[in-house]
C-alpha beads as a LAMMPS data file, in Angstrom:
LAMMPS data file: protein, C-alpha beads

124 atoms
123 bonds

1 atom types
1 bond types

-500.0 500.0 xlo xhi
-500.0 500.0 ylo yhi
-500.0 500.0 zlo zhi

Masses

1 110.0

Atoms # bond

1 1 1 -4.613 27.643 116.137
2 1 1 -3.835 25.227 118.695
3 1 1 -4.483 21.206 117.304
4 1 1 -5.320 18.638 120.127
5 1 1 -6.537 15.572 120.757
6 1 1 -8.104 15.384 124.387
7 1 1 -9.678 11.904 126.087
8 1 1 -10.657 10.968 129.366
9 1 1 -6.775 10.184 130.539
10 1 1 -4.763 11.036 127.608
11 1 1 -3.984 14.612 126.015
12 1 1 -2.167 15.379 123.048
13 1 1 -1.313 18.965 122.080
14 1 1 0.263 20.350 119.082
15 1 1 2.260 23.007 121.090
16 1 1 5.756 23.411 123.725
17 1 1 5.171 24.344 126.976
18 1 1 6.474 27.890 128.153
19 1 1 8.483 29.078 131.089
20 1 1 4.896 29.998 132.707
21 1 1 3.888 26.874 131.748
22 1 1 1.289 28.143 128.748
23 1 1 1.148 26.322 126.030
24 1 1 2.748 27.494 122.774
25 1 1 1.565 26.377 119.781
26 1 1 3.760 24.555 117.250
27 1 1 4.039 22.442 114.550
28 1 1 6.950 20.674 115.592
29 1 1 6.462 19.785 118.749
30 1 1 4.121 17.636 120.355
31 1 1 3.472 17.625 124.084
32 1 1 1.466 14.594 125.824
33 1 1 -0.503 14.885 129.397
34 1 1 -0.873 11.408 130.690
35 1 1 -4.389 10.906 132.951
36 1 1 -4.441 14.438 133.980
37 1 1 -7.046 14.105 136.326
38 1 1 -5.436 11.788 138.584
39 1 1 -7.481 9.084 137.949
40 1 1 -5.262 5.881 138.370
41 1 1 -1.941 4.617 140.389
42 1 1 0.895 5.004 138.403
43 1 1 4.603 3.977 139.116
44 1 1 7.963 4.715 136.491
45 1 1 7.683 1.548 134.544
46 1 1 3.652 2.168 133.115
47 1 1 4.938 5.870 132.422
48 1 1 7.606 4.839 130.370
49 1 1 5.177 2.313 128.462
50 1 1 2.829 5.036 127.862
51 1 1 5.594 7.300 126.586
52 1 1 7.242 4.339 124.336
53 1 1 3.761 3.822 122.901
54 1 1 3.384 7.266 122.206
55 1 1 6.726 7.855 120.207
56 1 1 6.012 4.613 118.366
57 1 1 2.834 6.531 117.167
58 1 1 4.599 9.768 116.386
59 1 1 6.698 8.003 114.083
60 1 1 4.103 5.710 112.714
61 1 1 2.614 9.039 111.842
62 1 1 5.978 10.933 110.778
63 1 1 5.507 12.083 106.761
64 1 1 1.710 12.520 107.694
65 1 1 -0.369 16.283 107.688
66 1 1 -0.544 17.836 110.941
67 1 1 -3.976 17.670 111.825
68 1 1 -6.995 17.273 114.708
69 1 1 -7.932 13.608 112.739
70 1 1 -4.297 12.146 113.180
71 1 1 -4.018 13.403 116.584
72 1 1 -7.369 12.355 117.903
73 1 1 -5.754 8.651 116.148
74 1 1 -3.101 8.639 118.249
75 1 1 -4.989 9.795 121.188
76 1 1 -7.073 6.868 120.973
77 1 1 -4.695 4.258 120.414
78 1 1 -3.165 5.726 123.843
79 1 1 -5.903 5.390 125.097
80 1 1 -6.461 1.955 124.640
81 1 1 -3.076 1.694 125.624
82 1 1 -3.749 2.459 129.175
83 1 1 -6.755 0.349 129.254
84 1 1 -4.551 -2.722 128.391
85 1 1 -2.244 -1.794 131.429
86 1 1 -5.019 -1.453 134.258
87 1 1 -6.575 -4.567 132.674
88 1 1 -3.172 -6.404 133.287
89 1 1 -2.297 -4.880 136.926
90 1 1 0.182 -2.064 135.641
91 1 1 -1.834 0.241 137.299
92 1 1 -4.643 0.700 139.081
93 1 1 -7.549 3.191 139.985
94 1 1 -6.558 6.175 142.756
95 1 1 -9.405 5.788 145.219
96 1 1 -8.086 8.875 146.666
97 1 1 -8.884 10.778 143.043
98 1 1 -10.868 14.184 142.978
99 1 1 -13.304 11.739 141.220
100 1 1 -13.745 8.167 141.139
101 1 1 -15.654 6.864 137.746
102 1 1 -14.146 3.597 137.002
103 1 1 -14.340 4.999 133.036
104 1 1 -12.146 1.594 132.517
105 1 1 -14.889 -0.906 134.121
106 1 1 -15.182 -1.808 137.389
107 1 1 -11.848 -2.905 139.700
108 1 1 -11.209 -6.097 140.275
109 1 1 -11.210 -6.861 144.088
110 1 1 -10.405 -10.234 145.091
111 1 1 -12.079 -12.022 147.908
112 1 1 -12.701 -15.303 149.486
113 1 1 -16.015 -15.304 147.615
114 1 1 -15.100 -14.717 144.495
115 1 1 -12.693 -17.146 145.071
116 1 1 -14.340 -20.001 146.127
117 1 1 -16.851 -18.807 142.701
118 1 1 -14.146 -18.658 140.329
119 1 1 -11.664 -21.619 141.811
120 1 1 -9.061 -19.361 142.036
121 1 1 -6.166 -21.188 144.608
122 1 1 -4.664 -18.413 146.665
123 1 1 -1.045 -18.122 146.660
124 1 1 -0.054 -19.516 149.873

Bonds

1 1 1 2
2 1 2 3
3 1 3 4
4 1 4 5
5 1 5 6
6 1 6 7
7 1 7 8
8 1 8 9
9 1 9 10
10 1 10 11
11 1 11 12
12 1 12 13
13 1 13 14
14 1 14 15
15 1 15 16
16 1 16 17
17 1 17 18
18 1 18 19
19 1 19 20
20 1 20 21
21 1 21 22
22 1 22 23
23 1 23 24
24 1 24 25
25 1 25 26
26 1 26 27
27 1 27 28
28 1 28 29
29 1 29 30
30 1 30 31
31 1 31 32
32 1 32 33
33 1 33 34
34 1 34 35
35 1 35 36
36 1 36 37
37 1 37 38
38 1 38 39
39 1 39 40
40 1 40 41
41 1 41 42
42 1 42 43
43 1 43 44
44 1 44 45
45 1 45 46
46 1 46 47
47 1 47 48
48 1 48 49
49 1 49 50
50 1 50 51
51 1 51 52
52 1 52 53
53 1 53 54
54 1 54 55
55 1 55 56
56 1 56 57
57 1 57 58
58 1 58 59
59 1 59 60
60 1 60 61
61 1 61 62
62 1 62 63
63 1 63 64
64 1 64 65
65 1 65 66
66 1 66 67
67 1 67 68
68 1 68 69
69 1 69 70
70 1 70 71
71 1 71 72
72 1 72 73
73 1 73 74
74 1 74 75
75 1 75 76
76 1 76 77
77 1 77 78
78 1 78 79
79 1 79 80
80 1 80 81
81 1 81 82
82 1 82 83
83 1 83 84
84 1 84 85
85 1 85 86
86 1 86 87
87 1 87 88
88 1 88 89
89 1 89 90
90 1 90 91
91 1 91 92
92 1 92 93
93 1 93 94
94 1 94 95
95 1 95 96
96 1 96 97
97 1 97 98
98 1 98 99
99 1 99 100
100 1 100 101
101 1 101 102
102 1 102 103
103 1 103 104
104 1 104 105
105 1 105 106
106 1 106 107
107 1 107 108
108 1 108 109
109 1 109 110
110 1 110 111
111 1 111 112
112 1 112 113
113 1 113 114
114 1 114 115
115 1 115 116
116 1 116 117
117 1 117 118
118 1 118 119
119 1 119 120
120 1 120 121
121 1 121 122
122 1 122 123
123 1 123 124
């Protein structure tokens, strides 16, 4: 039986991906799918993040049962994860994306209104 832990931009399977790219199921090997649909903008430096956080996890986990709970943990904390780097400006939302949802809140878009509202100086 294949264990996994799917959200809306992070997937977690407890398997090793074949030569025909199928996935295998094992319990030693754990293969991540970061935002598989495309959703957001991503450059080397946010993958590596993602891919630190997620070994941090593993280990955090290491000792622990195999199972969909612990997973679905880790999962979410990734999760989270890469809601903390389009909140900072890591990355950002692909408007060109198959579908554009904004499942992490709305962009922010600056303007000379919301400028002026906020007092934010430009950077001249």
């Amino acid at each position: 039986m294949l264990l996994k832990s799917t959200t809306r931009h992070i997937r977690i399977f407890a398997a090793e991906i074949d030569r025909d790219g199928e996935l295998v199921p094992s319990s030693q090997v754990l293969t991540l799918d970061i935002d598989p649909d495309n959703e957001f903008n991503w450059d080397e430096d946010a993958l590596q993040k993602v891919y630190h956080k997620f070994d941090e996890q593993v280990e955090a986990y290491s000792g622990a049962d195999l199972t969909d709970y612990n997973l679905r943990r880790i999962g979410s904390e990734l999760e989270h994860f890469v809601r903390g780097l389009l909140h900072k400006g890591e990355i950002s939302y692909n408007l060109s994306a198959r579908v554009t949802n904004y499942s992490m809140g709305l962009p922010q878009v600056a303007s000379d209104e919301n400028q002026e509202t906020y007092g934010i100086m430009s950077k001249e």
